[in-house]
C-alpha positions as CSV (number, residue, x, y, z in Angstrom):
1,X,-13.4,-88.5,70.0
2,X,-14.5,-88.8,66.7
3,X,-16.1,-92.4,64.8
4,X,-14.7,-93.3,61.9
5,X,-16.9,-95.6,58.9
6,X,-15.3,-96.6,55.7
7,X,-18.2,-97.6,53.1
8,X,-17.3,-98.7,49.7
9,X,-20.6,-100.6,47.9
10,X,-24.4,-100.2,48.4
11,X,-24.5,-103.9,48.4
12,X,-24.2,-103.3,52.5
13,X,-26.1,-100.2,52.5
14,X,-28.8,-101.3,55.2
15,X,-26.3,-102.3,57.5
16,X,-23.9,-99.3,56.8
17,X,-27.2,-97.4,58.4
18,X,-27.8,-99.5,61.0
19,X,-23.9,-99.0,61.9
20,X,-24.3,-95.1,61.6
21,X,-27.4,-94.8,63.6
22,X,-25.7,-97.2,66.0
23,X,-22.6,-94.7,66.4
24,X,-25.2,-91.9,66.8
25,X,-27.2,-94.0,70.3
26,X,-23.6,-94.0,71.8
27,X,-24.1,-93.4,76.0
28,X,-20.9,-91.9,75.3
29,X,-21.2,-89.6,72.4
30,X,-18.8,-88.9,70.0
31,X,-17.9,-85.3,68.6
32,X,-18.5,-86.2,64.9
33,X,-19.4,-89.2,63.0
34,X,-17.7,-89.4,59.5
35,X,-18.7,-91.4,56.9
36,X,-15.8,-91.7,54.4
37,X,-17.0,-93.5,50.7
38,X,-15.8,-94.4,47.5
39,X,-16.8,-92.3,44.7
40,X,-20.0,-94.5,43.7
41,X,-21.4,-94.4,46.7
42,X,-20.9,-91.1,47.8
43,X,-23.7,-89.1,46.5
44,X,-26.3,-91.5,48.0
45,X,-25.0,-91.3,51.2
46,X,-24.4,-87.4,50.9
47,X,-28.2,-87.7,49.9
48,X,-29.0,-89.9,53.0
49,X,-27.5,-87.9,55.6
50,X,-27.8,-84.3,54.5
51,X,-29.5,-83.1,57.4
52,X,-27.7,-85.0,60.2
53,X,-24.6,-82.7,59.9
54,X,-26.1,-80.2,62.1
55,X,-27.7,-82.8,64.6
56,X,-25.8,-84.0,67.7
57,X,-23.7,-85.8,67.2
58,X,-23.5,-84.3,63.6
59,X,-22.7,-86.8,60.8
60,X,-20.8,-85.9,57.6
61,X,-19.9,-87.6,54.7
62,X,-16.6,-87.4,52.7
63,X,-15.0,-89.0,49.6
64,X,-11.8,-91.4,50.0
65,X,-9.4,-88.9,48.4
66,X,-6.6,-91.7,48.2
67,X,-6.0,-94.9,45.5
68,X,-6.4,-97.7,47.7
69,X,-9.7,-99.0,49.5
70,X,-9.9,-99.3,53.5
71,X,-6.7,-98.6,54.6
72,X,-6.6,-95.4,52.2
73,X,-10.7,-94.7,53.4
74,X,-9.4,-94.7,57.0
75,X,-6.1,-92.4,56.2
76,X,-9.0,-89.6,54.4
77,X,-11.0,-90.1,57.1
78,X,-8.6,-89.4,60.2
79,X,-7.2,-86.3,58.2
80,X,-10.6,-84.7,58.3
81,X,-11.8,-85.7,61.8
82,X,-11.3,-83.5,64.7
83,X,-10.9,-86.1,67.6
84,X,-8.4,-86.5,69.6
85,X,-9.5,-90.4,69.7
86,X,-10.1,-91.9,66.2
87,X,-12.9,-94.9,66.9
88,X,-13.0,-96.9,63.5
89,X,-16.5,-98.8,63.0
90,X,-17.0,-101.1,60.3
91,X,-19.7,-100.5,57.9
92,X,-21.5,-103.7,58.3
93,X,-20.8,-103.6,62.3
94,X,-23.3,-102.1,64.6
95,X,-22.2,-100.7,68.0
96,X,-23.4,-102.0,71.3
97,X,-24.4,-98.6,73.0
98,X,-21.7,-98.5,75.6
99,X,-19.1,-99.5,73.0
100,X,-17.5,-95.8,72.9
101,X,-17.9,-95.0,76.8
102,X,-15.9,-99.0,77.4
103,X,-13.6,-98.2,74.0
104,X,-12.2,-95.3,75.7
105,X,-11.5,-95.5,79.3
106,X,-8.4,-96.6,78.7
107,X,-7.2,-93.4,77.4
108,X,-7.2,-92.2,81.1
109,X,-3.9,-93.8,80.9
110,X,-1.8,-91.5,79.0
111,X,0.7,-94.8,78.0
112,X,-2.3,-96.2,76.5
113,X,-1.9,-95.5,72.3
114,X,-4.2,-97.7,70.7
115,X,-7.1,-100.2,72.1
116,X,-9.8,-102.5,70.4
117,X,-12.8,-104.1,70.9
118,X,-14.6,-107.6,71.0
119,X,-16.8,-107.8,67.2
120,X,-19.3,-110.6,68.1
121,X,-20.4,-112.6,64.7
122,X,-24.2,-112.3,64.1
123,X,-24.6,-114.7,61.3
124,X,-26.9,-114.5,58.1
125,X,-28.2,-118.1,58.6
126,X,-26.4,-119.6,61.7
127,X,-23.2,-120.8,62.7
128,X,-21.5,-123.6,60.7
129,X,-21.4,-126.4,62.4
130,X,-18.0,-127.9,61.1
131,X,-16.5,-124.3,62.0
132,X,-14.0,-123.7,64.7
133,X,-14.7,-120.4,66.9
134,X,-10.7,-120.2,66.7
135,X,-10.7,-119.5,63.4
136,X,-13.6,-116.5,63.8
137,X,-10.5,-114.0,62.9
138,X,-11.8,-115.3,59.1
139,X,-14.9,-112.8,59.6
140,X,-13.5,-110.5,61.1
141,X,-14.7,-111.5,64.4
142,X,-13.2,-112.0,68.1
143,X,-11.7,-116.1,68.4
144,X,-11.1,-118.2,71.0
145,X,-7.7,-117.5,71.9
146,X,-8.0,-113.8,72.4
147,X,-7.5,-112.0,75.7
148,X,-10.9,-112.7,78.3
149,X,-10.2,-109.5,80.2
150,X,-8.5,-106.2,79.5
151,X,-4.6,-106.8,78.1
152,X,-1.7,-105.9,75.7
153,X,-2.9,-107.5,72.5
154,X,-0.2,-107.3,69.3
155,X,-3.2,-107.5,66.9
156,X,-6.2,-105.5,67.1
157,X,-9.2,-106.5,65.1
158,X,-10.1,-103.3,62.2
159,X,-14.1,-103.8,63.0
160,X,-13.4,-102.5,66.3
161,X,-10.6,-100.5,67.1
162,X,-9.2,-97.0,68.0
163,X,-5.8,-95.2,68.4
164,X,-4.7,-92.0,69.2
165,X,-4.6,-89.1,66.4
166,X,-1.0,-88.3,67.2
167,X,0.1,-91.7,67.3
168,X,-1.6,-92.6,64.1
169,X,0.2,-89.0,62.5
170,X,3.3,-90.3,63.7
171,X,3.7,-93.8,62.2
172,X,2.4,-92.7,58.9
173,X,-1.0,-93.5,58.8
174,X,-2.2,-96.1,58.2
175,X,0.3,-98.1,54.9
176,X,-1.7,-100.6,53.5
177,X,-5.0,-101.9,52.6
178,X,-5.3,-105.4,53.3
179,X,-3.4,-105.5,56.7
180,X,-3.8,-101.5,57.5
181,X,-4.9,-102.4,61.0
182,X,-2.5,-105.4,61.7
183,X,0.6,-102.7,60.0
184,X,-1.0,-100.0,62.6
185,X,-1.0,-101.7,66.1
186,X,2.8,-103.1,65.3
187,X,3.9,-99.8,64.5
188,X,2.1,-97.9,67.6
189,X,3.6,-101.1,69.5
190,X,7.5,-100.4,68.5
191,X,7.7,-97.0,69.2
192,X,5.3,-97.0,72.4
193,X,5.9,-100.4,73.7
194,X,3.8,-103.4,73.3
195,X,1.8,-102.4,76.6
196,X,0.8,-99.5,74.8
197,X,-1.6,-101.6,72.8
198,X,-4.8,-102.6,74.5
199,X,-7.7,-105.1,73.8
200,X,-10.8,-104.9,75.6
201,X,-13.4,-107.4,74.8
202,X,-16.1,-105.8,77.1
203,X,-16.2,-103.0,74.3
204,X,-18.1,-104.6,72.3
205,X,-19.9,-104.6,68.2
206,X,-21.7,-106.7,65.8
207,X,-20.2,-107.7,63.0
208,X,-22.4,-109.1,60.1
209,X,-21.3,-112.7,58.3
210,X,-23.0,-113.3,55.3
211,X,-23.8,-116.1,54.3
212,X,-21.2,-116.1,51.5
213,X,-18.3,-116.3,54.1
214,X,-19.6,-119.7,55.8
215,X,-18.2,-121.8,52.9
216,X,-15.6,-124.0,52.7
217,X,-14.1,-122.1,49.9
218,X,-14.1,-118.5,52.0
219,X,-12.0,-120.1,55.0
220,X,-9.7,-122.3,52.9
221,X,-9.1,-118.7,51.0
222,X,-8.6,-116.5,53.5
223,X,-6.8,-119.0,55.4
224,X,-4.1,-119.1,52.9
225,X,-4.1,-115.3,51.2
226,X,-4.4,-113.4,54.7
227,X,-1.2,-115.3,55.4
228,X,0.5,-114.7,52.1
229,X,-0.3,-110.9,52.3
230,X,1.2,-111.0,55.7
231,X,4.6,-111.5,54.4
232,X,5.1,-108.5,52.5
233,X,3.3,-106.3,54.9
234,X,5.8,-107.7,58.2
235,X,8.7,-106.6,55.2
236,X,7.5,-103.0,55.2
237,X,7.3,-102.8,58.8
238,X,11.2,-103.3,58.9
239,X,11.9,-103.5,62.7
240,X,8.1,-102.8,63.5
241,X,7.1,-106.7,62.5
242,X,6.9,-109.5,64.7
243,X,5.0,-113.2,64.4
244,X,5.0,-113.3,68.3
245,X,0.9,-113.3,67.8
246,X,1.3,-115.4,64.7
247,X,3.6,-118.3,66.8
248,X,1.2,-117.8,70.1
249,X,-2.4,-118.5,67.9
250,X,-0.5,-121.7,65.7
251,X,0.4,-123.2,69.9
252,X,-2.4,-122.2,71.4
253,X,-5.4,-123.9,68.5
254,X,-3.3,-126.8,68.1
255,X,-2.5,-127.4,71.8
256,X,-6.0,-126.3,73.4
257,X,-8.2,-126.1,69.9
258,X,-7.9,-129.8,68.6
259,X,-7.7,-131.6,72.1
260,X,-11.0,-129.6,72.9
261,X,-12.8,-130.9,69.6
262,X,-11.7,-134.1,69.9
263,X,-13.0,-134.4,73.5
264,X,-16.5,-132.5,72.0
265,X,-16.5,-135.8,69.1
266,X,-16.1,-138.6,72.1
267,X,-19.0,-136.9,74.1
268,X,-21.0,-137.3,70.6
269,X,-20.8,-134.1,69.1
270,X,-21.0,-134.7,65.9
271,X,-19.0,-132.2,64.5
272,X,-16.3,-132.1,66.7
273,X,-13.9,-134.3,64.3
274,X,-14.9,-131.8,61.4
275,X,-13.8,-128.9,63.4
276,X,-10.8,-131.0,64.4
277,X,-10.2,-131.1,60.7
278,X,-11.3,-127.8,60.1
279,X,-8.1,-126.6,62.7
280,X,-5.3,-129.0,61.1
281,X,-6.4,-127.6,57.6
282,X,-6.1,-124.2,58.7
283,X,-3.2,-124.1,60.6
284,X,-1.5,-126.0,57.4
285,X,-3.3,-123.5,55.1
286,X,-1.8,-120.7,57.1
287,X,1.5,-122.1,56.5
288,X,1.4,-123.1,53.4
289,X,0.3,-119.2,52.5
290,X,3.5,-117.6,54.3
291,X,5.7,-119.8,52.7
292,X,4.1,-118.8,49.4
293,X,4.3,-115.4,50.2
294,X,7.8,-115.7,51.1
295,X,8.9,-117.3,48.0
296,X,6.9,-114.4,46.3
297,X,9.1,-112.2,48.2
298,X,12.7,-113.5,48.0
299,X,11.8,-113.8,43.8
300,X,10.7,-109.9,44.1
301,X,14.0,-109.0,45.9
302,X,16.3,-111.0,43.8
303,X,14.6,-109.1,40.0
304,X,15.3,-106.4,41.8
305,X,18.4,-106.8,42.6
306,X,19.0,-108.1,38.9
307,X,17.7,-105.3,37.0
308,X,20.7,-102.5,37.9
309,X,23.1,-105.1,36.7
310,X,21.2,-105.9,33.6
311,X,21.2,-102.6,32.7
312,X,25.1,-102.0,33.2
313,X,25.3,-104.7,30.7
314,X,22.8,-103.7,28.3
315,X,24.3,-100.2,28.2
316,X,27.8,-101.8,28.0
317,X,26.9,-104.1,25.5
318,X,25.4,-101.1,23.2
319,X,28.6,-99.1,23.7
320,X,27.4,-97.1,26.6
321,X,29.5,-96.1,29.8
322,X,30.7,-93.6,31.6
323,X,32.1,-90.3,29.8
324,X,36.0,-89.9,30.1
């Protein structure tokens, strides 16, 4: 198998090292490690790990050769790696050392297409305290809500995830950047089956949260625009999309989440009515960015729709039409 890391700023240079050399301690060891980099930062890391190409497991570096940023990063790198497996690693996550040999067991099962991991938050200056753990899919992270044991999961989390070469080849690759592995695990799932997508949150990685994504403003943000990107990306899907996940998360925080928090508040938590509102908000923020997005939509589809007819009446109106 081969592991895959996107980089794309030396702002997160010490921890894109620290996720390399954790990819390089595997118990399991992969065939390659690629490194795959914007243009600005891809003679430093050229630089940085000249020599490692011919250690074991070697490490090369590459340049993103498509416009786009992650999911067009993952797309160079899986056309240049020669695993069977593709293990994608973010930059700022480090690998627990039995992440690969856990990741890929799975794959003994020949039905199995694409499985993910558990990322673990590691925070930059703790856990907020007004923050609900169901909403940890803001980092990036594993939430409460999520699969305890092995099991089909729709979603699989980009930090932490793998799929099979020839799957990935046959559903395009991956098609977008800001839902490239939410677009990927639906499109494995409708031609293989939704069994055919695993989670398995004993494999497991760190996942770095700065302390710029603990604010108020970060999860009201995300909240809404992750939501309001989702719209267009379930429209290219076509038959791939689904909101089964989407419907399931909305029950599940609401029905388990705020009853939970509420109960945490009477026992004299003092935060558990802040995380209570912290749910309600965004849940509501959630919706309020799909309906957005769908507006967006329905306004894109209908100036489409308008423009052939404008210009039948512009030509017809200059005197244009057909030849007789």
């Amino acid at each position: 198998m081969s592991v895959l890391i996107c980089a794309y700023t030396e702002d997160r240079w010490e921890l894109l090292v620290q996720s390399v050399a954790s990819a390089q301690k595997q118990t399991l060891q992969p065939c390659e490690i690629i490194v795959c980099v914007d243009q600005p930062l891809f003679r430093r890391c050229a630089a940085y790990w000249a020599d490692s190409a011919a250690s074991t497991p070697p490490t090369r570096v590459i340049q993103n050769k498509f416009d786009g940023h992650l999911g067009a990063a993952r797309n160079t790198a899986a056309e240049a790696a020669a695993g069977e497996i593709l293990a994608f690693l973010d930059d700022d996550a480090a690998a627990d050392k039995d992440w690969l040999d856990i990741l890929t067991e799975p794959y003994q099962d020949e039905r199995i297409g694409a499985v993910g991991g558990r990322p673990i938050p590691v925070f930059e200056i703790g856990r907020p305290a007004w923050f609900p753990v169901q909403f940890d899919w803001v980092f990036g992270c594993a939430y409460d809500g999520l699969p305890t044991s092995r099991g089909p999961l729709a979603h699989l989390i980009g930090a932490n995830m793998s799929v099979r070469r020839t799957l990935l080849e046959r559903v395009g690759g991956f098609h977008s950047d800001r839902h490239d592995d939410m677009d990927m695990c639906h499109r494995v799932a409708h031609i293989e089956g939704s069994e055919a997508v695993i989670y398995e949150p004993a494999a497991t990685v760190r996942h770095f949260v700065p302390a710029s994504r603990t604010t108020w403003k970060y999860f009201w943000r995300r909240c809404f625009f992750v939501n309001k990107g989702k719209v267009e990306a379930f429209a290219q899907m076509g038959d791939a999309a689904t909101l089964g996940a989407e419907t399931r998360f909305v029950w599940y925080t609401l029905t388990k989440g705020v009853p939970r928090e509420i109960l945490q508040a009477a026992k004299g938590d003092a935060h558990g009515l802040a995380r209570t509102a912290a749910i309600i908000a965004g849940v509501g923020l959630a919706a309020a960015g799909h309906l957005a997005g769908r507006i967006e939509l329905v306004r894109r589809l209908r100036r489409r729709c308008q423009q052939p007819t404008k210009q039948i009446l512009d030509t017809a109106a200059q005197g244009g039409g057909p030849e007789k």
